[in-house]
C-alpha positions in Angstrom: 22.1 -10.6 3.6 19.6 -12.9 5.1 16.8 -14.9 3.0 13.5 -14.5 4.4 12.8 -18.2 3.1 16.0 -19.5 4.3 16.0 -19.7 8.6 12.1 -18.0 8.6 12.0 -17.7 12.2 15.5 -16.6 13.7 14.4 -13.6 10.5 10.9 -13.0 11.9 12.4 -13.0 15.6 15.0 -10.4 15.2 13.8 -7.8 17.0 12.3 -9.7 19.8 14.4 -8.6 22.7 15.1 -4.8 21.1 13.3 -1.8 22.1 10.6 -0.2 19.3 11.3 3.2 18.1 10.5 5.7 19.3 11.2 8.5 16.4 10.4 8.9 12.8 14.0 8.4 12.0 14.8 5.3 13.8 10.8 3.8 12.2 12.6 4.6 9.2 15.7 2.5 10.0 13.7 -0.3 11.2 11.9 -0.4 7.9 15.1 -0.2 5.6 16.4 -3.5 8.1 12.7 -5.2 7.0 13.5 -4.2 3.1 16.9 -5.7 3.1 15.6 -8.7 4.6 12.8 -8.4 2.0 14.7 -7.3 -1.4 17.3 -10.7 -0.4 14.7 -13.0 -1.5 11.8 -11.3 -3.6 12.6 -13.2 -6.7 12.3 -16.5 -5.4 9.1 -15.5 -3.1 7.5 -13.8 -6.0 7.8 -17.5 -8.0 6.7 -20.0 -5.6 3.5 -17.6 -5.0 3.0 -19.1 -1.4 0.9 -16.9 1.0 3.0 -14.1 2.8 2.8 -15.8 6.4 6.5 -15.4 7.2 6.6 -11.8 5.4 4.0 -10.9 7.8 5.5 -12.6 10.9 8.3 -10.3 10.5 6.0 -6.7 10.1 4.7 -7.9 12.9 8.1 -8.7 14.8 9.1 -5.8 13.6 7.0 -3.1 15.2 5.9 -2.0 11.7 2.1 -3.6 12.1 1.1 -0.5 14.5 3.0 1.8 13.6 0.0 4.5 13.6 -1.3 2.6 16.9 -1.5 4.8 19.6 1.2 4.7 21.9 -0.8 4.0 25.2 -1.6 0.9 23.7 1.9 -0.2 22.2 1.6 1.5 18.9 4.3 3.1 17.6 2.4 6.5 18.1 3.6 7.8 14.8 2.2 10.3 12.0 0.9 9.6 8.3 4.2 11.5 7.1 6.3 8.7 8.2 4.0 6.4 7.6 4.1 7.2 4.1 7.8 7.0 3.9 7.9 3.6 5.6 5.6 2.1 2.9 8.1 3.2 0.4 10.8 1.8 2.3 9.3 -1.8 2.5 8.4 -1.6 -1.3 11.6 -1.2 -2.4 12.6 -3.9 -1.1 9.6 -6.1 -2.3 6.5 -4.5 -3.7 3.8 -6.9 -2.9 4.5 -6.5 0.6 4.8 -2.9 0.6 1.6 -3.2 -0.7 -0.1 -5.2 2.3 1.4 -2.8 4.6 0.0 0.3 2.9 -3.5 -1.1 2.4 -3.3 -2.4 6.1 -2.4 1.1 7.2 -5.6 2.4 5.6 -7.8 0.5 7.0 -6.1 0.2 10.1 -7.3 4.0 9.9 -11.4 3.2 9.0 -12.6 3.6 12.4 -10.9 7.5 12.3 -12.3 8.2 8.8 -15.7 6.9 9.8 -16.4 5.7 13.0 -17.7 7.0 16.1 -15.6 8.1 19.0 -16.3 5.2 21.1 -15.7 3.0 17.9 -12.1 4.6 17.2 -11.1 4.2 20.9 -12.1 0.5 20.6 -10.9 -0.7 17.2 -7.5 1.2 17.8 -6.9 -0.8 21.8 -7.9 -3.9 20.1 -5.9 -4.1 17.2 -2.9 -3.0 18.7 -2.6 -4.6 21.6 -3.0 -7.9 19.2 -0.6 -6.8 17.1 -3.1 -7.7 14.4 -2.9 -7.4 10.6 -6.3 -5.6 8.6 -7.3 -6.9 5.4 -9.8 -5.8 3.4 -12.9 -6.8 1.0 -13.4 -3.6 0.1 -14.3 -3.0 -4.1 -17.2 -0.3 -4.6 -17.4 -1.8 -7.9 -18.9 -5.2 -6.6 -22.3 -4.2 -5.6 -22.9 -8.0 -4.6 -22.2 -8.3 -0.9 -25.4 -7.4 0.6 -25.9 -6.3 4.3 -29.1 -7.4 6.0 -30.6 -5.7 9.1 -31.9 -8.0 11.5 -32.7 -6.0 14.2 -29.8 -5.9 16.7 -27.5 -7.5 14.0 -26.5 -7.1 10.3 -25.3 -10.2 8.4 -23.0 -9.8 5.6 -23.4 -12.2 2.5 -22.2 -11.8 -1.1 -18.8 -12.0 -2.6 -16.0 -9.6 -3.5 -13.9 -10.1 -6.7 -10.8 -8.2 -4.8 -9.6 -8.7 -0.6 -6.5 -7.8 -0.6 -4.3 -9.5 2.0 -7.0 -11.1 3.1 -5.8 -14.8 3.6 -2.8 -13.6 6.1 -5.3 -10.6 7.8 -5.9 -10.7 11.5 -9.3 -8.5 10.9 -11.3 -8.0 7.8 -13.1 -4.9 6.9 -15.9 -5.5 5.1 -18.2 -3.3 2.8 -21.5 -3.5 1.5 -24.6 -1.6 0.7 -27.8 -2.3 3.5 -30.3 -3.6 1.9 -33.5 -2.2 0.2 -31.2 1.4 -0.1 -27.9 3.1 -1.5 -26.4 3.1 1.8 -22.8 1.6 2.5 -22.0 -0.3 5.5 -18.3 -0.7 6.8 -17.6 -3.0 9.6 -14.7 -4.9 11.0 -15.0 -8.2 12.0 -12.6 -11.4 12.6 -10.8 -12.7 9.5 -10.9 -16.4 10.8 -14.1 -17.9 10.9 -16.2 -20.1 8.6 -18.4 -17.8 6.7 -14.9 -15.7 5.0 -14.0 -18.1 2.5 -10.8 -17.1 0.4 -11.2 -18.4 -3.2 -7.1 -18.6 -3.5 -7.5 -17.4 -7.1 -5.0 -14.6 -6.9 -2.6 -15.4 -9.4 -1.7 -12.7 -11.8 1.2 -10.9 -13.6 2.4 -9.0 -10.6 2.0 -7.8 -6.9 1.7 -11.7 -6.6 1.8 -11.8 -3.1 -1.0 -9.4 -1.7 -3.5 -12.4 -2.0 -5.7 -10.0 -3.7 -7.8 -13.0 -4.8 -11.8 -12.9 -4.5 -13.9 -13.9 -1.3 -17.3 -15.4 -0.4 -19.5 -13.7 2.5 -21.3 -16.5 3.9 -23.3 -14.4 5.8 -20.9 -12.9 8.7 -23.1 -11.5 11.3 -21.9 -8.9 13.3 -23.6 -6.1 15.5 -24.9 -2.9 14.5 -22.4 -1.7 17.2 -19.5 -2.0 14.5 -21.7 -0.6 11.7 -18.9 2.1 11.9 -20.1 5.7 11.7 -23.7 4.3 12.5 -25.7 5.6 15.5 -29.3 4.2 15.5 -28.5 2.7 12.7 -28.2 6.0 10.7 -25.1 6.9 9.4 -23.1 10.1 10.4 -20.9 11.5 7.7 -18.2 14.0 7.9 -15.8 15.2 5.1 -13.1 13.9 6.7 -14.8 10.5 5.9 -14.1 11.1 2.0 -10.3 11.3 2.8 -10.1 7.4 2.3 -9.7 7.9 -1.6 -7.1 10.5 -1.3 -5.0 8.7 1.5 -5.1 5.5 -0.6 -4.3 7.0 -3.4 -1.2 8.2 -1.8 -0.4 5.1 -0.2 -0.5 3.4 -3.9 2.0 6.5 -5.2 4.4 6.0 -2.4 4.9 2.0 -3.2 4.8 2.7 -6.7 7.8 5.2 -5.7 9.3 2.2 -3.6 9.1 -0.2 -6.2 11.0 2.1 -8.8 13.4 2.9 -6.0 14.1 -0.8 -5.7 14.9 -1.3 -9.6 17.3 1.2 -10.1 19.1 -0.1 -6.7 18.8 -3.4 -8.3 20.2 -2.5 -11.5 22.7 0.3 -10.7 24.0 -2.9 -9.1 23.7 -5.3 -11.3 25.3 -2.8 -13.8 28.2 -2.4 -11.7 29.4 -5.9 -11.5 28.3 -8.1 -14.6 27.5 -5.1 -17.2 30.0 -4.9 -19.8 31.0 -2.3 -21.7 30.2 -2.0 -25.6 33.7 -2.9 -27.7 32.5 -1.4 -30.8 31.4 2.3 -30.3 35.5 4.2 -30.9 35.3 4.7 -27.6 35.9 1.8 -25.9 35.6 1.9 -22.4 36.6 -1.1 -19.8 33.9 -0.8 -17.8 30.0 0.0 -18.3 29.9 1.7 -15.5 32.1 4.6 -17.6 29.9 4.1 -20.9 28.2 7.5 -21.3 25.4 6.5 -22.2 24.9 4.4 -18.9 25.4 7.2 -17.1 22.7 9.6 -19.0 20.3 6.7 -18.8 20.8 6.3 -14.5 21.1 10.4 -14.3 18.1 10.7 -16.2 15.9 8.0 -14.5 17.3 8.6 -11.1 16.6 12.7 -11.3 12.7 12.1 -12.3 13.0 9.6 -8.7 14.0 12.9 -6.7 11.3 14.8 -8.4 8.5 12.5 -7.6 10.0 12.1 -4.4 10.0 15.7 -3.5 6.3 15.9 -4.7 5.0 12.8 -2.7 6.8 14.1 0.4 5.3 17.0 0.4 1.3 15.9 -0.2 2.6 13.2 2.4 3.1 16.2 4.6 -0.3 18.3 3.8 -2.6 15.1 3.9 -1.2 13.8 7.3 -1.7 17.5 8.7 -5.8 17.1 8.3 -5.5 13.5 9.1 -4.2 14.2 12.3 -6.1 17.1 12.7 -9.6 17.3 14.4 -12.4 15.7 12.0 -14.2 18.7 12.3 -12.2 21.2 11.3 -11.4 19.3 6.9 -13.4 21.9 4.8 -15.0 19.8 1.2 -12.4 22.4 -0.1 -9.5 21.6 1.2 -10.2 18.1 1.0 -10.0 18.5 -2.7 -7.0 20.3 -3.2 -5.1 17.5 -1.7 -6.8 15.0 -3.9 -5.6 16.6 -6.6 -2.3 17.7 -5.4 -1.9 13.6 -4.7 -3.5 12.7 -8.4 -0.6 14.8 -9.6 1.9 13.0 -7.9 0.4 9.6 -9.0 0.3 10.0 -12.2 3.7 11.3 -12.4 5.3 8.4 -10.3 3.0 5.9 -12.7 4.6 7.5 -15.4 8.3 8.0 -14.3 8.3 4.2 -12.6 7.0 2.4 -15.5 10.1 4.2 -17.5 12.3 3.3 -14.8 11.3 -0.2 -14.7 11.7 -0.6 -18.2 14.9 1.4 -19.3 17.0 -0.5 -16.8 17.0 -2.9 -19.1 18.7 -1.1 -21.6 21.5 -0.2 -19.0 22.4 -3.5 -17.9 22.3 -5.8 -21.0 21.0 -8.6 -22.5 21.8 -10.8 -20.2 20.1 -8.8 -17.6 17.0 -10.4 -18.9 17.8 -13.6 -17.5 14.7 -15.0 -15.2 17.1 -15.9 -12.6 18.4 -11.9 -12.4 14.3 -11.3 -11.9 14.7 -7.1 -13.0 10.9 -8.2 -14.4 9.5 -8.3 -10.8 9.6 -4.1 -10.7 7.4 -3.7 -14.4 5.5 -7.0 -13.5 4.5 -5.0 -9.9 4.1 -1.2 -10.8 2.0 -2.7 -14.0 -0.3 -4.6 -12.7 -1.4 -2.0 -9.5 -0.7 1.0 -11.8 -4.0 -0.3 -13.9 -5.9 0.2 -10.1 -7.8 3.0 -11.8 -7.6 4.8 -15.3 -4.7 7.2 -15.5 -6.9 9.8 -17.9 -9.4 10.9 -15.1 -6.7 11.5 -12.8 -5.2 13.9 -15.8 -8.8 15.5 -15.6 -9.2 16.3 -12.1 -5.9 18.2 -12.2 -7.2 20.3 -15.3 -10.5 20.7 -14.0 -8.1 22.5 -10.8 -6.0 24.0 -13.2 -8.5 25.6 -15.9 -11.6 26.4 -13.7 -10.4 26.3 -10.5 -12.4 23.1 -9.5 -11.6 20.4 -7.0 -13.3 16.9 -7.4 -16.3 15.7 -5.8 -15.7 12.9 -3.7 -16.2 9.5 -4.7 -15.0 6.1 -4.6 -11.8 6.7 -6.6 -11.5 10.4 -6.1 
């Protein structure tokens, strides 16, 4: 299997003289060749903790950067169903880059929460057609970044404690409330210029290469033209704007799901080949792969897998129905019933991955815990992200739906 940091370019440039495809099924192929390329090296990329540049040269290369780009513009044309599946795909093989793609995806996907129709039609040409790469500085929990109005412009200044891939981004969405009021303003605007200053201060116990680190606004001016969702500089909602939180909150599920995925691949394997068997248990057995209790551990881990996979898959297929859908047509009801339908399934892929990722230890040995076998990379990563947002108010919101038959009111994490 190739390294990614081995020959970087002849990796990245793979798929330069192929044809993209064209159905879910080969997108789905494509991204299992990007995983493989991925998983090869993930150890060794997580520990040098260097900025993703090559990762991202090869989504790019790939296709895999506009994949939901429409298709008269070079996109892959494709629907949130696959997407889903894709960003699973790519976490399996390393989760900090499944990551970036999933997050990129969303707000690849702003201008059609918020924007106006003009505004999707523009953002969607230009950023594939560039083949560009969204981050974000996006944290309602930073009230800091302040937006100015200065007549035909608003400036941007403040800082942001999380902006996720933003250091290897193309574009930068950035969020803040307009000053003097309550009111949010999204805009996208170029990643590289002087006033986005990356702090490089992402350095934590997993997901270490999403360069989730902090950011200064230094006062990025921009036009009231990509206030998106602004006309006269008042903003228009819709309900289908409030689907950010649920489609996130899918997309973290689904790497969660890719990054368990990836450790029992990683140890079924690891078990197969260096695992030995126990000498002592009246038993005996000459491999561990025919210990019994290896194989109730794998059965048992790998059947709550299918379960969460079956549930994600099929939110994955009712949330990309209304995000496909015409924006007019999401009722605040139905809206809420796939929040909580995807609350379910994260909380039950937080749960069954943080088992998975650490019981495989108790499959494959001690020596399993060597650094240089790296099985810590799948806690480290579905850990750290997992703590995104506390696991008890997702329990809520699925008994509020369950007892009284109420669906959450939209917010910034539901």
């Amino acid at each position: 299997m190739p390294h990614l940091t081995a020959t970087p370019t002849a990796i990245e440039n793979r798929w330069e003289d192929s044809a993209r495809p064209t159905t879910p099924e080969g997108w789905l192929q494509r991204a299992q060749e990007v995983s493989d390329i991925l998983a090869a090296d993930a150890v060794e990329r997580d520990v040098a903790n260097q900025p993703p540049h090559a990762e991202v040269a090869l989504l790019k290369n790939s296709g895999l950067v506009t994949l939901l780009g429409p298709a008269e513009h070079g996109g892959g044309g494709q629907a949130w169903e696959t997407t889903y599946k894709v960003i699973r795909t790519i976490a399996r093989g390393d989760g900090s880059i499944g990551q970036l793609l999933g997050y990129h995806y969303l707000w690849a996907w702003a201008a059609r929460l918020v924007a106006t129709d003009e505004q999707i039609v523009a953002v969607e040409k230009h950023y594939t057609e560039n083949n560009f790469l969204f981050g974000g500085a996006v944290n309602p929990r930073d009230s800091d970044l302040v937006v100015t109005d200065e007549g035909d412009e608003i400036v941007f200044t403040g800082n942001k404690s999380f902006s996720t891939g933003g250091v290897v981004s193309d574009l930068t969405v950035l969020e803040g409330i307009l000053e003097g009021t309550d009111t949010h303003v999204f805009a996208i605007v170029p990643t590289g210029q002087p006033a986005i200053v990356f702090n490089g201060d992402w350095d934590n116990l997993g997901q270490r290469l999403t360069e989730s680190g902090s950011v200064q606004i230094n006062g990025v001016r921009t036009g009231w033209s990509s206030a998106l969702g602004f006309v006269n500089k008042e903003f228009q909602p819709l309900t289908y704007g409030t689907l950010n939180v649920p489609a996130i909150q899918l997309v973290f599920a689904n790497f969660y799901l890719g990054i368990a995925q990836g450790a029992i691949e990683a140890a079924s394997s690891y078990t197969r080949t260096k695992s030995r068997a126990w000498p002592y248990g009246g038993d005996n057995k000459a491999h561990a792969s025919e210990e019994w209790y290896i194989l109730e551990g794998y059965g048992e881990l790998q059947s709550k897998l299918w379960a969460d996979e079956a549930l994600l898959d099929a939110v994955g297929t009712e949330i990309s129905a209304v995000l496909h859908a015409p924006r007019t047509e999401l009722t605040e009801r139905r809206r809420g019933e796939i929040a909580v339908r995807i609350a379910a399934g994260k909380l039950r892929i937080s749960d069954d991955g943080l088992e998975v990722a650490t019981k495989v230890f108790e499959l494959t040995g001690a020596r399993a815990s060597a650094n240089s076998v790296g099985l810590d990379i799948f806690w480290r990563n579905l850990r750290t992200h997992s703590l995104h947002d506390p696991a008890p108010y997702k329990k809520r919101e699925v008994g509020q739906f369950v007892l009284l038959n109420e669906v959450p009111e939209p917010s910034w994490y539901t």
